[in-house]
Biopython code that builds the backbone (N, CA, C, O; Angstrom):
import numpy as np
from Bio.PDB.StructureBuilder import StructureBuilder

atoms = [
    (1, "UNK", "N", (88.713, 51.193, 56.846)),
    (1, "UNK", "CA", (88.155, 52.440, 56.398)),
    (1, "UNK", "C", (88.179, 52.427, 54.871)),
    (1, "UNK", "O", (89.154, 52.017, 54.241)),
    (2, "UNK", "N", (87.034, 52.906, 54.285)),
    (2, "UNK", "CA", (87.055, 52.676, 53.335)),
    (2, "UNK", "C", (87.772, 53.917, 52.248)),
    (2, "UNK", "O", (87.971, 54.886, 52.981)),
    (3, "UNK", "N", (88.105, 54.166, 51.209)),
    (3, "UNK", "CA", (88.445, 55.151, 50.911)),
    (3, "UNK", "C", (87.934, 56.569, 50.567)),
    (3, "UNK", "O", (88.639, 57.566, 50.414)),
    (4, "UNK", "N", (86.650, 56.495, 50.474)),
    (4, "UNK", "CA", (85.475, 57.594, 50.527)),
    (4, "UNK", "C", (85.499, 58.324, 51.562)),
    (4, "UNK", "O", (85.424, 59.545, 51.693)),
    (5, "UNK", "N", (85.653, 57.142, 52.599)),
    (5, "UNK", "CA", (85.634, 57.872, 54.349)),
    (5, "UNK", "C", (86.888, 58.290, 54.803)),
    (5, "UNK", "O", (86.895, 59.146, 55.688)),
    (6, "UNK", "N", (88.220, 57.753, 54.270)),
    (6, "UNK", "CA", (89.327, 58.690, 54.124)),
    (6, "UNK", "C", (89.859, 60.020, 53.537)),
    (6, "UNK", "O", (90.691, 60.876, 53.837)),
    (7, "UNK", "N", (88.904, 59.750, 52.480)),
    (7, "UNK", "CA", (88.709, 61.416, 52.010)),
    (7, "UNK", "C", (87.941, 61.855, 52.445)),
    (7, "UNK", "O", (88.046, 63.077, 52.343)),
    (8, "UNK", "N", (87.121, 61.565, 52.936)),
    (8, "UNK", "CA", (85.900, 62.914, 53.417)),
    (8, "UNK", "C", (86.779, 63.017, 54.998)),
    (8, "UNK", "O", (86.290, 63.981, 55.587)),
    (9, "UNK", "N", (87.853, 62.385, 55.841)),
    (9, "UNK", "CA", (88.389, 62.456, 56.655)),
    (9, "UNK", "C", (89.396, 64.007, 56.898)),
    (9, "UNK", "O", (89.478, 64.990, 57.634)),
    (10, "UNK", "N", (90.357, 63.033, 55.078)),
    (10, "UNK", "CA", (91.415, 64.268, 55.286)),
    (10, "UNK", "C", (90.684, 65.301, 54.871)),
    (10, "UNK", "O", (91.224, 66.365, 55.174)),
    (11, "UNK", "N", (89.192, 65.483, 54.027)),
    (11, "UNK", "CA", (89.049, 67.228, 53.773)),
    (11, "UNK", "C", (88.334, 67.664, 54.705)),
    (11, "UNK", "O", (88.105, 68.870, 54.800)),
    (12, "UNK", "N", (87.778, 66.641, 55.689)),
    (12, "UNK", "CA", (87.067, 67.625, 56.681)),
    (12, "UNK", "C", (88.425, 67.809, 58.314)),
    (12, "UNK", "O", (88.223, 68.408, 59.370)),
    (13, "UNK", "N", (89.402, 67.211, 57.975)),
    (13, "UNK", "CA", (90.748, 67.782, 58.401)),
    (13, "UNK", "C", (91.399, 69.038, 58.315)),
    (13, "UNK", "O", (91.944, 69.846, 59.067)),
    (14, "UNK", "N", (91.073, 68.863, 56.828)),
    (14, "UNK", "CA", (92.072, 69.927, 55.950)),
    (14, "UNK", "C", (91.260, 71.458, 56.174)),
    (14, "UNK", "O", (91.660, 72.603, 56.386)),
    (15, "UNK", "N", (89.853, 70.795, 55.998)),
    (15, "UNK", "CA", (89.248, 72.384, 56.298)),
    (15, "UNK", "C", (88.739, 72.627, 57.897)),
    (15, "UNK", "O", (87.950, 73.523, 58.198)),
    (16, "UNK", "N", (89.225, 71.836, 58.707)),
    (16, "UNK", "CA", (89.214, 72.332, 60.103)),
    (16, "UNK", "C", (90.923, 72.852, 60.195)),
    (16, "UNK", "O", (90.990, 74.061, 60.419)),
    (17, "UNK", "N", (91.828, 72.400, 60.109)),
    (17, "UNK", "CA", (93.345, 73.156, 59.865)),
    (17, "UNK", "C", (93.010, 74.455, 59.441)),
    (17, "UNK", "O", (93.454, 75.433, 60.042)),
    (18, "UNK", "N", (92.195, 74.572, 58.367)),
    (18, "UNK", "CA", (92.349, 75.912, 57.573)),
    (18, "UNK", "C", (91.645, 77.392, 58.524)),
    (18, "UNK", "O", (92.084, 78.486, 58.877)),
    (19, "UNK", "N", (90.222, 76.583, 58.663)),
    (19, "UNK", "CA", (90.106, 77.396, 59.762)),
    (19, "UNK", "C", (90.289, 77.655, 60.838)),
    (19, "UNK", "O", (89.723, 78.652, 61.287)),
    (20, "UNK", "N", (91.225, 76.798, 61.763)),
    (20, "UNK", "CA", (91.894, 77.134, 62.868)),
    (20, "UNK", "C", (93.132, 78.327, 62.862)),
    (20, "UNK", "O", (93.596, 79.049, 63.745)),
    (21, "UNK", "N", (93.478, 78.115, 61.117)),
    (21, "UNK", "CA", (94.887, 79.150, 60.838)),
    (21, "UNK", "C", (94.225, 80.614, 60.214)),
    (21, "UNK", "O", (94.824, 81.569, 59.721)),
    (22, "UNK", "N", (92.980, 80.441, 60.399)),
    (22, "UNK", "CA", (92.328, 81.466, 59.436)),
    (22, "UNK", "C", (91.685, 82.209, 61.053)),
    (22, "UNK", "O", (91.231, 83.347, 60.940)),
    (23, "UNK", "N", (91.663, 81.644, 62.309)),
    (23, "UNK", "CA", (91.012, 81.949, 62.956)),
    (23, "UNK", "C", (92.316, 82.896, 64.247)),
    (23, "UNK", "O", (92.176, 83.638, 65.220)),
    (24, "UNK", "N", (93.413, 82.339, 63.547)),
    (24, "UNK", "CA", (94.877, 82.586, 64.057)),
    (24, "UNK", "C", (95.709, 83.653, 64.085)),
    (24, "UNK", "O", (96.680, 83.928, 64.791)),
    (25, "UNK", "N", (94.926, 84.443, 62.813)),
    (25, "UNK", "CA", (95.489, 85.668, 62.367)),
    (25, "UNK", "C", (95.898, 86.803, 63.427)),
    (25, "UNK", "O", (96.928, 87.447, 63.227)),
    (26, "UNK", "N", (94.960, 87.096, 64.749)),
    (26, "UNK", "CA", (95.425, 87.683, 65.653)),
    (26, "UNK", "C", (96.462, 87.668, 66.377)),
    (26, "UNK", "O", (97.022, 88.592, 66.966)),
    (27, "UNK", "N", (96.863, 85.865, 66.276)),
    (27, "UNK", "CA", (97.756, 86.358, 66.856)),
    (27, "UNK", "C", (99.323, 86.683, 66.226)),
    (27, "UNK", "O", (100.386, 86.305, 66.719)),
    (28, "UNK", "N", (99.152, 87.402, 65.132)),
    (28, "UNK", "CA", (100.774, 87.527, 64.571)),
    (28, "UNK", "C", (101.226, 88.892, 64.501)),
    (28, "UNK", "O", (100.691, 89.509, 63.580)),
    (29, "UNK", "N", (102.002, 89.520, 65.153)),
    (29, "UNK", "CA", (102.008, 91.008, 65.572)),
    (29, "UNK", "C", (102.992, 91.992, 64.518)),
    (29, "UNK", "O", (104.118, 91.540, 64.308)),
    (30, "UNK", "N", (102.684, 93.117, 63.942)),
    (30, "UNK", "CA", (103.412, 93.839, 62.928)),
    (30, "UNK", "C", (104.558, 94.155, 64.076)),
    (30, "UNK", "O", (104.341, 93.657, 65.181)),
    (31, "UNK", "N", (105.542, 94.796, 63.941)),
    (31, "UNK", "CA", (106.715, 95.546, 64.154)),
    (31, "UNK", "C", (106.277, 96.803, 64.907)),
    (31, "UNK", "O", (106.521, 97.027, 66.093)),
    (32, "UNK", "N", (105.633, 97.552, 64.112)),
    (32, "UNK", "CA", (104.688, 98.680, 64.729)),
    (32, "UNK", "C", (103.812, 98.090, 66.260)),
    (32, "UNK", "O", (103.767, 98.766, 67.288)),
    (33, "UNK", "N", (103.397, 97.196, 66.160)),
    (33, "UNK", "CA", (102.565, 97.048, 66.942)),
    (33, "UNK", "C", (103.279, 96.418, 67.994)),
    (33, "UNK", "O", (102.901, 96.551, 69.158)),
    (34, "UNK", "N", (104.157, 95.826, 67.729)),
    (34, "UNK", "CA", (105.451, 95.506, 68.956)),
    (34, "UNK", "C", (106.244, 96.335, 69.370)),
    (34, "UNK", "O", (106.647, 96.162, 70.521)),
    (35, "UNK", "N", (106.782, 97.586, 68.560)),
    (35, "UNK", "CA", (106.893, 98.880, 69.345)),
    (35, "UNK", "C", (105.854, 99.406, 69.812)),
    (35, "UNK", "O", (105.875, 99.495, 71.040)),
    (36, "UNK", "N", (104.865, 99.827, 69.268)),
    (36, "UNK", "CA", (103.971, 100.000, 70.557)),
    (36, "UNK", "C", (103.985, 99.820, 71.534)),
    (36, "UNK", "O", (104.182, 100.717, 72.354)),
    (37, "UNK", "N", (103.745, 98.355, 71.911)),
    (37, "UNK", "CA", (103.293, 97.366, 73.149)),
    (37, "UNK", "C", (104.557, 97.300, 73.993)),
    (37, "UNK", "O", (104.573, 97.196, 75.219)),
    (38, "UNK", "N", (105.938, 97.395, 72.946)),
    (38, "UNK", "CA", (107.079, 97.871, 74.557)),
    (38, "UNK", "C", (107.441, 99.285, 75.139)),
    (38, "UNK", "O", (108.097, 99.702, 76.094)),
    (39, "UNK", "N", (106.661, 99.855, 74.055)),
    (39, "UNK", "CA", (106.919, 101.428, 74.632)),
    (39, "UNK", "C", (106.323, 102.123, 75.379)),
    (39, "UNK", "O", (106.695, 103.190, 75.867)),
    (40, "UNK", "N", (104.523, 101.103, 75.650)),
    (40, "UNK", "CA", (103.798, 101.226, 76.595)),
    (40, "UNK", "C", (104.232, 100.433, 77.750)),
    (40, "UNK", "O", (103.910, 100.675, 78.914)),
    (41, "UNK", "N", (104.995, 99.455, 77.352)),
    (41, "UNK", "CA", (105.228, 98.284, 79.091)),
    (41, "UNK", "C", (106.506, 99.086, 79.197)),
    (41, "UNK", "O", (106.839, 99.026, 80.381)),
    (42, "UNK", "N", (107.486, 99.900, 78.431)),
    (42, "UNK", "CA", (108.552, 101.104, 79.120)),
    (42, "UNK", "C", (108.212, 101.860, 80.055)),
    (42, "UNK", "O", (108.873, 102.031, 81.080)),
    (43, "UNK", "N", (106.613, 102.649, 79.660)),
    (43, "UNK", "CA", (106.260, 103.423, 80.514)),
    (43, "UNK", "C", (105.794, 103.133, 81.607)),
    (43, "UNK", "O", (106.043, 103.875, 82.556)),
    (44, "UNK", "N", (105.036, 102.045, 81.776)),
    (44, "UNK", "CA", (104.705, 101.650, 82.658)),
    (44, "UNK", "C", (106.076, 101.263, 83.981)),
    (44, "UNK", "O", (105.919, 101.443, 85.188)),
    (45, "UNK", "N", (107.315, 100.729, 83.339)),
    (45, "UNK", "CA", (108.169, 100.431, 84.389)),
    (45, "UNK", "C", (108.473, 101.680, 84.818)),
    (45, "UNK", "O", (108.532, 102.030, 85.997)),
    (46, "UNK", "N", (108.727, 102.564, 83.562)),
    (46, "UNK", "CA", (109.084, 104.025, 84.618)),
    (46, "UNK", "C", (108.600, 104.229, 85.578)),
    (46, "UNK", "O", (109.015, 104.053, 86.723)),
    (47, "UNK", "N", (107.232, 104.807, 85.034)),
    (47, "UNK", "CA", (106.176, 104.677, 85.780)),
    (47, "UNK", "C", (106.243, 104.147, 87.463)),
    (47, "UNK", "O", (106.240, 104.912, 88.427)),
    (48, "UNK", "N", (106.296, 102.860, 87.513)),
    (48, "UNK", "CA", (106.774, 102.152, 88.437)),
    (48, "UNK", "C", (107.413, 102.708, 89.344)),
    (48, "UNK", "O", (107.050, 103.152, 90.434)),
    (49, "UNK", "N", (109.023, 102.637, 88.523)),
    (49, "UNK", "CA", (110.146, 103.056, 89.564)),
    (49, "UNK", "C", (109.931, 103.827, 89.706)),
    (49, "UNK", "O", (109.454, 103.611, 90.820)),
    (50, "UNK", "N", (109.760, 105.127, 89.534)),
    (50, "UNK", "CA", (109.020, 106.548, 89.785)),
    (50, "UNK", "C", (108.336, 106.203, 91.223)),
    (50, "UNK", "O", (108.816, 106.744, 92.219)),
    (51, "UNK", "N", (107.402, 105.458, 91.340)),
    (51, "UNK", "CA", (106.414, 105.209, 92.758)),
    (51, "UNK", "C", (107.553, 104.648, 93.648)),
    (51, "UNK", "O", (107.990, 105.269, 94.617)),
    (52, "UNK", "N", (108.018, 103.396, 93.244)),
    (52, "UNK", "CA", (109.411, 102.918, 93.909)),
    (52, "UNK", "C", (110.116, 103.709, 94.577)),
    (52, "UNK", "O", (110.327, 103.342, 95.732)),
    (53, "UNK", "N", (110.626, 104.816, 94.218)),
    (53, "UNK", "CA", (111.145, 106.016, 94.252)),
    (53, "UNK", "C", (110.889, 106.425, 95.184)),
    (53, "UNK", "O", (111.483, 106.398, 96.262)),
    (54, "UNK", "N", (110.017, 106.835, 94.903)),
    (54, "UNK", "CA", (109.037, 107.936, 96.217)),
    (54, "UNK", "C", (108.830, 107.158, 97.206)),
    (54, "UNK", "O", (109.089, 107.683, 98.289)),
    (55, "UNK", "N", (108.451, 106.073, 97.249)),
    (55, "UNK", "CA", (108.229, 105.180, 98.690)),
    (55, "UNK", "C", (109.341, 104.936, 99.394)),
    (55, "UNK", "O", (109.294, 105.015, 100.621)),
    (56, "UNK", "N", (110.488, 104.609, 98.756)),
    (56, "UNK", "CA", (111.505, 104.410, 99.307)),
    (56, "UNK", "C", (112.334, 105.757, 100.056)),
    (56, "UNK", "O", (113.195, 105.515, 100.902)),
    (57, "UNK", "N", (112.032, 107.048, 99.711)),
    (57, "UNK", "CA", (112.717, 108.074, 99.997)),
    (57, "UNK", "C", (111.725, 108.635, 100.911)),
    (57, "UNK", "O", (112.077, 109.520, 101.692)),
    (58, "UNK", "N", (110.577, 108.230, 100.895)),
    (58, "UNK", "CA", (109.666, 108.141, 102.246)),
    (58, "UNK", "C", (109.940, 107.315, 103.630)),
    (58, "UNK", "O", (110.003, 107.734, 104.786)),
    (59, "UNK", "N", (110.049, 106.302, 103.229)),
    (59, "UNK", "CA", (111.145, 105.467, 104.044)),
    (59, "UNK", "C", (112.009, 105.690, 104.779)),
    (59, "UNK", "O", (112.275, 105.254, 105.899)),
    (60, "UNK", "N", (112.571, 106.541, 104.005)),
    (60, "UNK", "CA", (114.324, 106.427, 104.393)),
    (60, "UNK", "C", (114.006, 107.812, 105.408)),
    (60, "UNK", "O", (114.574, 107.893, 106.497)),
    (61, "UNK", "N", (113.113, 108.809, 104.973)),
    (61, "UNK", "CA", (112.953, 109.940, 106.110)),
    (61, "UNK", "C", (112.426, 109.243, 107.099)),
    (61, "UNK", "O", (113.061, 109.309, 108.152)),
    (62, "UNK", "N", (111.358, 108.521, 107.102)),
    (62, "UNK", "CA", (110.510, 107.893, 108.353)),
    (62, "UNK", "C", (112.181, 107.333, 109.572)),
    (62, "UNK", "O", (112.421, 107.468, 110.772)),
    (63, "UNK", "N", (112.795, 106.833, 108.616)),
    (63, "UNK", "CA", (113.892, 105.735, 109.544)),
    (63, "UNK", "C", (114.805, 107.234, 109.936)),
    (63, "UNK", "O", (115.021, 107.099, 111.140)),
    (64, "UNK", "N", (115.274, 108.237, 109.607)),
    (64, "UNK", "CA", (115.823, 108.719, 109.345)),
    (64, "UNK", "C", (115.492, 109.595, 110.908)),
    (64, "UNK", "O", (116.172, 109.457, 111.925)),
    (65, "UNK", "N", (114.285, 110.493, 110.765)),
    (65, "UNK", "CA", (113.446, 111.041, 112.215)),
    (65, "UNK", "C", (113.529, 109.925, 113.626)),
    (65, "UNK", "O", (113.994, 110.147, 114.744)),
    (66, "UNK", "N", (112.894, 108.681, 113.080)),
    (66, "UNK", "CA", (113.176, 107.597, 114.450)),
    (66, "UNK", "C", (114.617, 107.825, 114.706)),
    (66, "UNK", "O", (114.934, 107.852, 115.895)),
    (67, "UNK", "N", (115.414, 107.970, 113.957)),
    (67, "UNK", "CA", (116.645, 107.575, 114.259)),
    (67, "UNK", "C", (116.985, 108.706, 114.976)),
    (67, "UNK", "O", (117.473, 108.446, 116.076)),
    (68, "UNK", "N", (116.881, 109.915, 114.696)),
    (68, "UNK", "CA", (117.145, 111.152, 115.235)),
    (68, "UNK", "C", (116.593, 111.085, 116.702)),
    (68, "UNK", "O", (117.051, 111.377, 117.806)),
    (69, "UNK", "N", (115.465, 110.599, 116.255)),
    (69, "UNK", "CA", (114.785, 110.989, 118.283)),
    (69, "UNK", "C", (115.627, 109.877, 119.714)),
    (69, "UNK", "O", (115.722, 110.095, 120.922)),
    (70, "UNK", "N", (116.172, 108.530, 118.738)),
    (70, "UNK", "CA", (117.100, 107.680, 119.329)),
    (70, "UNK", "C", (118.044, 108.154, 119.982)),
    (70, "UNK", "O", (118.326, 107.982, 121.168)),
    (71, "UNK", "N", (118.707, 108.957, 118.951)),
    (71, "UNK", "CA", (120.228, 109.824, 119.102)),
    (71, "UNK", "C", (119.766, 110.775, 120.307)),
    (71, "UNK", "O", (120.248, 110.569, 121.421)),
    (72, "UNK", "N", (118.751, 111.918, 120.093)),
    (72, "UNK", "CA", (119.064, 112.978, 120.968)),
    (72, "UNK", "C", (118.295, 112.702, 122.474)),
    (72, "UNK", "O", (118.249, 113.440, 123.458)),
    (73, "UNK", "N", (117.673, 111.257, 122.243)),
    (73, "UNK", "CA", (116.924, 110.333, 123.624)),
    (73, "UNK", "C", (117.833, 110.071, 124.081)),
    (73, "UNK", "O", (117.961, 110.345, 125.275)),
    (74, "UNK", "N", (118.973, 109.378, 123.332)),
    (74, "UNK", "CA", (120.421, 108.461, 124.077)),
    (74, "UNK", "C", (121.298, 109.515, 124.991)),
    (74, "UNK", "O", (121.761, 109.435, 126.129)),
    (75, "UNK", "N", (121.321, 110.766, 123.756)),
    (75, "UNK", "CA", (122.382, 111.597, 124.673)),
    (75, "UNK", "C", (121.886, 112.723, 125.373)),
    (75, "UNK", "O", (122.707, 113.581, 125.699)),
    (76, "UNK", "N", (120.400, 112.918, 125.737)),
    (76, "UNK", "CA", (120.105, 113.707, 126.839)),
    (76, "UNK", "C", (119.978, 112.197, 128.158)),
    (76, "UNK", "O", (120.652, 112.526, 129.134)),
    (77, "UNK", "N", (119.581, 111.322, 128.292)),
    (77, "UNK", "CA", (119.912, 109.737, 129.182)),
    (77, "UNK", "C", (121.157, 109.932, 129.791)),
    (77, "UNK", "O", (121.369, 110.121, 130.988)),
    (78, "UNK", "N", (122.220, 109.852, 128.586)),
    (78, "UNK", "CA", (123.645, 109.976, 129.080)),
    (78, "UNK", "C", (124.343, 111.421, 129.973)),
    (78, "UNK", "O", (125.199, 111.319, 130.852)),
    (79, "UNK", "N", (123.821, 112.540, 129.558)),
    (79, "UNK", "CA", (124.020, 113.956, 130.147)),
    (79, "UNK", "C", (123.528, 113.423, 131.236)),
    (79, "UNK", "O", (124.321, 113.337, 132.174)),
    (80, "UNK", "N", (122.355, 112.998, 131.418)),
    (80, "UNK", "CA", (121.355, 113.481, 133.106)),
    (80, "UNK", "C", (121.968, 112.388, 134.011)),
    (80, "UNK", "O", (121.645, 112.379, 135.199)),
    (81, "UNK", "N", (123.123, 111.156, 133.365)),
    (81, "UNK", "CA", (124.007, 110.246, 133.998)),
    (81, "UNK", "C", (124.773, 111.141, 134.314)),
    (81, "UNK", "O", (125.004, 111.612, 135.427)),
    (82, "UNK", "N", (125.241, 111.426, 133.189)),
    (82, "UNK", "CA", (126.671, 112.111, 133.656)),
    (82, "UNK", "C", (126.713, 113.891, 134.898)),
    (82, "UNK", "O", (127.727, 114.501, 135.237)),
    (83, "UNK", "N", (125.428, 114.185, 135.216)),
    (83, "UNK", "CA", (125.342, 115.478, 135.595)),
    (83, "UNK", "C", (125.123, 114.622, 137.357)),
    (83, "UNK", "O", (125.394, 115.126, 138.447)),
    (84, "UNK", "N", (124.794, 113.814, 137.194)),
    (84, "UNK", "CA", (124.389, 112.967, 138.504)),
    (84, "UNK", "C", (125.269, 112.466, 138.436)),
    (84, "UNK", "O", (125.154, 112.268, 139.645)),
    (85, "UNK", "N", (126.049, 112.054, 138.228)),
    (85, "UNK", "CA", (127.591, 111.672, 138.737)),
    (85, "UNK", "C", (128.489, 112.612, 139.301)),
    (85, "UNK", "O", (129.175, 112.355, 140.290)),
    (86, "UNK", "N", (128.507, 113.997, 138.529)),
    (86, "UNK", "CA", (129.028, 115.231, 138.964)),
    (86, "UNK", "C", (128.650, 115.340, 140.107)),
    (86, "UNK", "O", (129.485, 115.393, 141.011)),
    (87, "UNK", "N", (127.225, 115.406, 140.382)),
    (87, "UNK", "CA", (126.919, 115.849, 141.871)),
    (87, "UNK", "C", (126.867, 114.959, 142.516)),
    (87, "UNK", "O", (126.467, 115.374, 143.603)),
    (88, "UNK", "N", (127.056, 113.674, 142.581)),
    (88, "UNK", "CA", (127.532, 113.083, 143.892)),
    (88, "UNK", "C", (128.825, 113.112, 144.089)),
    (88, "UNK", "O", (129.284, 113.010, 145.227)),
    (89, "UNK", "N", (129.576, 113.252, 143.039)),
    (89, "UNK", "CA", (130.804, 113.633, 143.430)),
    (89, "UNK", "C", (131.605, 114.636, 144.165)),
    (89, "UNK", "O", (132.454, 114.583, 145.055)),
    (90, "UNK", "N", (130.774, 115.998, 143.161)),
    (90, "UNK", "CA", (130.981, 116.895, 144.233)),
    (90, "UNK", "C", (130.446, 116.880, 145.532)),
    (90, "UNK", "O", (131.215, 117.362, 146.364)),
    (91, "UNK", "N", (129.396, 116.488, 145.958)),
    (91, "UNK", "CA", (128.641, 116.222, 147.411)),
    (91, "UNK", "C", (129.971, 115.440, 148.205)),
    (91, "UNK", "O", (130.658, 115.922, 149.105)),
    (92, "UNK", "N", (130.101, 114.080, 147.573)),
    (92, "UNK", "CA", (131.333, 113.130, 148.226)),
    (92, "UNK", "C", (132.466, 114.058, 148.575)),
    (92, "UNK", "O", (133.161, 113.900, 149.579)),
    (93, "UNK", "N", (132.650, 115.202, 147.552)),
    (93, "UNK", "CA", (134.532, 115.456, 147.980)),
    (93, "UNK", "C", (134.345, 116.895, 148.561)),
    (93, "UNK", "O", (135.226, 117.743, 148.694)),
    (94, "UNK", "N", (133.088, 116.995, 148.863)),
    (94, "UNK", "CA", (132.656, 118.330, 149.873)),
    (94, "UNK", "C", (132.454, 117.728, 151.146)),
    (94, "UNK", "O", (132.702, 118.550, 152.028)),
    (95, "UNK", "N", (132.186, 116.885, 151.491)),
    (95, "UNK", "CA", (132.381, 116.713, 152.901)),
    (95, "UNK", "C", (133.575, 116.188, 153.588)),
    (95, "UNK", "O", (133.592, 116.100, 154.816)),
]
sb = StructureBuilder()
sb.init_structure("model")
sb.init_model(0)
sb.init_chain("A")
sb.init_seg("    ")
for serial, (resi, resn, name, xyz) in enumerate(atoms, 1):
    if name == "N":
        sb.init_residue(resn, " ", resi, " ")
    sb.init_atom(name, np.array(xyz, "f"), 0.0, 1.0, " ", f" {name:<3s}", serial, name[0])
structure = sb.get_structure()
C-alpha cells in the first residue's frame, strides 16, 4: 500500500468514526431523563401489582365459595348418614 492510499485510508476511517459518534448522540441519557424513564417504569410496576392484586383476591374468593359449598355438601352427606343410622337403630332396638 502505498502511502497516499494509507492516508486517504486512515481519513476516510477517521471520518467514518466521526460520524458514527456524531450519529451516537442519542444514545447518552441526562439524569433528568433517567429519572424520568424510572419513574415511569415505577408506575408502571405499581400499576401492575395493583392488577396482581385484584386478580389474586379474586381468586382467593372464587377458591374461597368452592370451598364453602364443599364444607356445607360434606356436612349435610354426613347428617343424612348420621340421621339414617339413627333410624335404623331405633327401628333395630324397637323390635
Amino acid at each position: 500500500m502505498t502511502r497516499e492510499q494509507a492516508e486517504a485510508l486512515a481519513e476516510a476511517l477517521g471520518e467514518a468514526a466521526q460520524g458514527d459518534l456524531a450519529n451516537k448522540t442519542d444514545l447518552v441519557a441526562t439524569k433528568s431523563e433517567l429519572r424520568t424513564e424510572i419513574a415511569e417504569l415505577r408506575m408502571e410496576l405499581k400499576t401492575e401489582i395493583a392488577e396482581l392484586r385484584t386478580d389474586l383476591k379474586t381468586e382467593i374468593a372464587a377458591t374461597k365459595t368452592d370451598l364453602l359449598k364443599w364444607i356445607i355438601g360434606a356436612i349435610g352427606f354426613q347428617s343424612a348418614v348420621i340421621l339414617g343410622a339413627v333410624v335404623s337403630l331405633a327401628r333395630v332396638l324397637a323390635k
